[in-house]
C-alpha angles and dihedrals in degrees: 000000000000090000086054090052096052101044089068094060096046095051088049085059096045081053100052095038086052088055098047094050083048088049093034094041096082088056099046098052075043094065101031095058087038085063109050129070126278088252090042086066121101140124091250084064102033090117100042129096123240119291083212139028123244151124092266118175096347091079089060091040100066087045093062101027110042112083086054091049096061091039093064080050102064093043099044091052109056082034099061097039093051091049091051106048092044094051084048087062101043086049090054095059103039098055100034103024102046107183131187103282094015098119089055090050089047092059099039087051088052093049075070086076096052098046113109116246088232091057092069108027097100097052093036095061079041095062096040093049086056096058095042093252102113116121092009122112097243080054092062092037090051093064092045101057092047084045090051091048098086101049095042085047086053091048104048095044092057086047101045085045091073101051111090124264085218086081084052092047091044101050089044089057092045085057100249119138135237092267096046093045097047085049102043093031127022098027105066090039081064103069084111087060102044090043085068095035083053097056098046107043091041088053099043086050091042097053101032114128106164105057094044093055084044107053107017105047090162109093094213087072102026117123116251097257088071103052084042085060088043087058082081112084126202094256124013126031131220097211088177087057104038092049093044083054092045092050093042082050101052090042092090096053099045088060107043091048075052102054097041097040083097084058094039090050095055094056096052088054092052090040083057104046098044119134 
């Protein structure tokens, strides 16, 4: 019996452990070839770790690389915290302050989020052409922001919806104001919220291509995506350095999903007992 009731367990691990080296196994040929030298790279070799130690292609990567990698940096940060704290405030007062119309707003607010990139590409550098922001960097973050809108609104209303309308009874009878409330009271309840906001909308900025390309043609200000897909030359590739750039890429986002995957957690659980 005790043996029976072991076995299903195990297999439950060897499971688990088969999925992760499926899931683990792209990163680990990534960072092997991005560490070997440009002749060391061939498919006979492809799973086996560097002869020698050294920086590869890693070296190459960030020098190329690096003044587009800070440059996504400084665009996916304002941007996800604007986005986040607008659509904060747009969940507040959907889901508190309902107002006459405010359902059909909602839902017109949230088909943003089901509009094709391509469909608005032409009026958008249009627009942005109008107001001089065309090809500048607050020009990509401002799309973004207005992109990220829909899906933050949608987050923080689902979440606001599950704290109590007794806080907001309570602050309204103790004299303080909407603003006040929604900043001493409901804003910092909401670091799940913002945990999974976070990690979307970084990720979505982070990864775009085709608004970059679209809207900063100029390489001094282009995100770091785009000088990742230029590594690749028109007749030879570098595979130690393109995968050294892809892995260096993909390293910010790893680790905020990491650090905020407490937060992240958290929302998913209340998201699953409510009601």
């Amino acid at each position: 019996m005790t043996i029976l009731r072991v076995w299903p367990n195990a297999i439950r691990y060897i499971v688990l452990i088969l999925i992760a080296l499926l899931i683990l196994m792209p990163i680990y040929v990534l960072l092997m070839t991005g560490l070997k030298t440009s002749q060391a790279v061939s498919l006979s070799n492809l799973w086996l770790p560097p002869t020698t130690f050294s920086k590869g292609g890693f070296g190459e990567a960030w020098e190329k690389l690096g003044s587009s990698f800070i440059n996504s940096v400084i665009l996916v940060i304002p941007a996800t915290i604007l986005a986040s704290l607008i659509g904060a405030v747009n969940g507040f007062i959907f889901s508190k302050k309902k107002f006459r119309g405010s359902e059909v707003l909602f839902i017109l607010i949230l088909f943003g989020m089901f509009i094709p990139y391509q469909v608005v590409l032409i009026p958008m550098v249009q627009t942005l052409q109008i107001t001089g922001l065309y090809g500048t960097r607050v020009g990509l973050l401002f799309v973004h922001v207005i992109y990220s809108l829909p899906l933050s609104t949608l987050i923080f209303r689902n979440f606001f919806g599950q704290v109590p309308n007794e806080l907001l009874e309570a602050a309204s009878i103790d004299g303080a104001g909407l603003m006040k409330t929604f900043s001493r009271i409901f804003l910092p309840l909401s670091l799940p919220a913002f945990a999974v906001s976070s990690i979307i909308i970084s990720s979505n900025v982070w990864n775009d291509f085709l608004f970059s390309v679209t809207i900063v043609p100029n390489p001094k200000v282009q995100p770091v995506v785009l000088a990742l897909n230029n590594l690749a030359g028109n007749f030879s590739i570098d595979w130690n350095v393109v995968m050294a750039g892809a892995a260096l890429t993909a390293l910010p986002m790893g680790i905020v999903a990491i650090a905020l995957s407490k937060y992240f957690s958290q929302a998913v659980m209340a998201g699953s007992v409510k009601g």
